[in-house]
N, C-alpha and C positions, 0 to 999 in steps of 0.2 A: 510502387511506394513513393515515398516525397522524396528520396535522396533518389530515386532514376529518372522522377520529374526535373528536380534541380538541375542534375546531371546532364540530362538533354537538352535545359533551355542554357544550359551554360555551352553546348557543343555546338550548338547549333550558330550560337552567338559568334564563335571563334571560326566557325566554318564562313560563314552568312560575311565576317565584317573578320578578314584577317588583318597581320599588322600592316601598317602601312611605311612603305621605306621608297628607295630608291628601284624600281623597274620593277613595283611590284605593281603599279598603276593601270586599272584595266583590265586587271589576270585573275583568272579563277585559281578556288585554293590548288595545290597541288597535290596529288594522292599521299607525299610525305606529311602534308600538314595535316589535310585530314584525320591520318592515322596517328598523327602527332595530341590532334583535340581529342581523340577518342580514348586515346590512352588518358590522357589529361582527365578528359569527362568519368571515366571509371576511378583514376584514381580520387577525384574529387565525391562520387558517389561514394564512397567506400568512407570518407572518413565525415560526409556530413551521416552516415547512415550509422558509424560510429558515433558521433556527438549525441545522435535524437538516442538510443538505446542509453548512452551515459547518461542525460538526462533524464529518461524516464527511469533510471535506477534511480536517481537523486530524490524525485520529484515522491517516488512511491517509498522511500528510506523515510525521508523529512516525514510526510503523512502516519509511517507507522509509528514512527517514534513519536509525534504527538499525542496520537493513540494510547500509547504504552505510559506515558508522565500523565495522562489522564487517568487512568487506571490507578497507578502508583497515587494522586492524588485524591481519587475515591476512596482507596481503602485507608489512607490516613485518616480524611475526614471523619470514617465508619470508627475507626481506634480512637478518636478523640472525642466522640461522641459516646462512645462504649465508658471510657475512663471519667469521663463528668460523671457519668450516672455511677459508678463505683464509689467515688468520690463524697453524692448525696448517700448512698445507701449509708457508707463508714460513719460520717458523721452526724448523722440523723438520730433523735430518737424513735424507735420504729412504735411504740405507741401516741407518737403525737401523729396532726396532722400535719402535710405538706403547706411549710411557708407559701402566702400566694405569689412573689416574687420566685420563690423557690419552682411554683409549679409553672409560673410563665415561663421560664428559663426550659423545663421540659418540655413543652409544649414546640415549645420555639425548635427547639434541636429534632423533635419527631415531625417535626413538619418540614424540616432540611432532608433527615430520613426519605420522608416517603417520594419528596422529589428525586432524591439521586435514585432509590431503587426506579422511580418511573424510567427517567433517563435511561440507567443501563438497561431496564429493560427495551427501550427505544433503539438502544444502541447494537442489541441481539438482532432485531433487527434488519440492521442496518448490514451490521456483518452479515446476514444469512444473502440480502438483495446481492452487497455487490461480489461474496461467494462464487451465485449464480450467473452473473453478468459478468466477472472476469473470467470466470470459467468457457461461458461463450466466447466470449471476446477471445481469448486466447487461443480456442480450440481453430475460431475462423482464422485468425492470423498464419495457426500453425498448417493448417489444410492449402490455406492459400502458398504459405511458403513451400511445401513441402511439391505440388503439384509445378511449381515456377522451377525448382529445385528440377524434379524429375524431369521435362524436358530440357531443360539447359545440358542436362547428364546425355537424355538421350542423343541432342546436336551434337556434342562434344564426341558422338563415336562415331559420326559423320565420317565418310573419304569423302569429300568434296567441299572441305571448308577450309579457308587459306589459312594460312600461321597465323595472320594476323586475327582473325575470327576464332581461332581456335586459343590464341591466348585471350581474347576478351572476354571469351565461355569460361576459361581458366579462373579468371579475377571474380565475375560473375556469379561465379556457381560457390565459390569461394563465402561473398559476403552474404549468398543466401544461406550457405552452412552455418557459420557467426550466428545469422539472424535464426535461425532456427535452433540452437542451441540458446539463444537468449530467452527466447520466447518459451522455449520448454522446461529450459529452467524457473524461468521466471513464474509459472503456471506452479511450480512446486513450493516454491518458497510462499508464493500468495496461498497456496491451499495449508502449507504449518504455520501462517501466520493466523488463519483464517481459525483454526483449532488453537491456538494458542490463547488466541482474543479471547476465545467462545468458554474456554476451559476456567481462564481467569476471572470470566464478567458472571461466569452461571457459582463461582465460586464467593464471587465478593457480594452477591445478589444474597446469597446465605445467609451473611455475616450478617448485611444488611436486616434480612429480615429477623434475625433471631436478635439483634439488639431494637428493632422496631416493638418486640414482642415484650423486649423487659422493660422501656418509656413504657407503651400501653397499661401491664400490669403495674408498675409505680405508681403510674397517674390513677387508677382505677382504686386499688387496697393500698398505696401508701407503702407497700413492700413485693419483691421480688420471692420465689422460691428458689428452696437450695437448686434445685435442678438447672432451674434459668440462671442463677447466678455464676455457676459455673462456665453454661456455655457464655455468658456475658464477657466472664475473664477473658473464655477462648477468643470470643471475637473481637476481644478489646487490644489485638497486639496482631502488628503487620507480620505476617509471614512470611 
């Protein structure tokens, strides 16, 4: 991983180039020191291996929640586009014809329509791609930790490995547990977010179409049916 890379070019550094004082001039590290960087190099593994999991919690939080105020801002638009056309139905004479100002004005709003339903449908998607690709991704992360995991366990029941090896297995095996609990969690909350998205965009894709349906028939006959008019209400108010 990137934090056991860091970790070693950081050990190697403290090993390679120690401090420099008085008689240390000329002298290779000493086994204290070494063991000194080593612990140093784990603990420093451990909490850049911390920060990258913090951020990528961050990183996939911010993304859903844009997600989410998009969503929330589609189905406004679909509500206020529902309640215009309510709006021409009330005060309309329904044996005249449609003002031409009046019919550009629908024209204009059915044509905002059929892009956002494009879009969400775009955006199904999109959720279904990265679904499947975080699902990979995640399963290889977990396979890979899971196997680095298992030996580390099996060294650790080793007789022939010093204190000092055997706490390093300790810390070790430690941030691979962390890291495999992040990750398996993390594969959970991605797959209820991934039904949530999918639940809300196949729901607002509805709304969408059955107010695309009452524009079509307005601009067609100059009036809606009871039936359509009904569901028009339904979809003219955020849920």
């Amino acid at each position: 991983s990137a934090a056991r890379n860091v970790a070693s070019s950081f050990c190697v550094g403290v090993i390679a180039f120690p401090p420099r004082g008085p008689g240390n001039e000329g002298k290779s590290p000493s086994s204290e020191m070494v063991g000194a960087a080593l612990r140093l190099a784990v603990l420093f593994a451990g909490l850049v291996s911390g920060l990258a999991l913090h951020l990528g919690d961050v990183e996939r939080r911010s993304e859903l929640r844009l997600e989410r105020e998009e969503l929330v801002s589609a189905e406004a638009l679909v509500a206020t586009a529902g309640r215009r056309l309510q709006a021409v139905i009330e005060t309309r004479n329904s044996t005249a014809a449609l003002a031409p100002n009046v019919t550009t004005a629908l024209e204009k709003e059915q044509e905002s329509l059929q892009d956002l339903f494009g879009h969400l449908k775009g955006n199904i998607a999109k959720y279904n791609r990265r679904e499947e690709e975080g699902k990979k991704k995640h399963q290889e992360m977990i396979d890979r930790l899971q196997e680095r995991l298992k030996h580390d366990q099996e060294e650790l029941q080793s007789s022939n490995i010093s204190a000092f090896e055997h706490e390093m297995l300790v810390n070790r095996t430690r941030m691979e547990e962390n890291e495999l609990k992040y990750w398996s969690r993390g594969r959970e909350l991605q797959h209820g977010v991934f039904h949530s998205n999918l639940k809300m965009t196949h729901g607002l894709m509805s709304k969408v179409k059955t107010v695309m349906q009452a524009y079509e028939e307005m601009l067609a006959k100059g009036k809606i049916s009871p039936e359509l008019g009904k569901a028009l209400k339904s979809a003219s108010y955020k849920s």
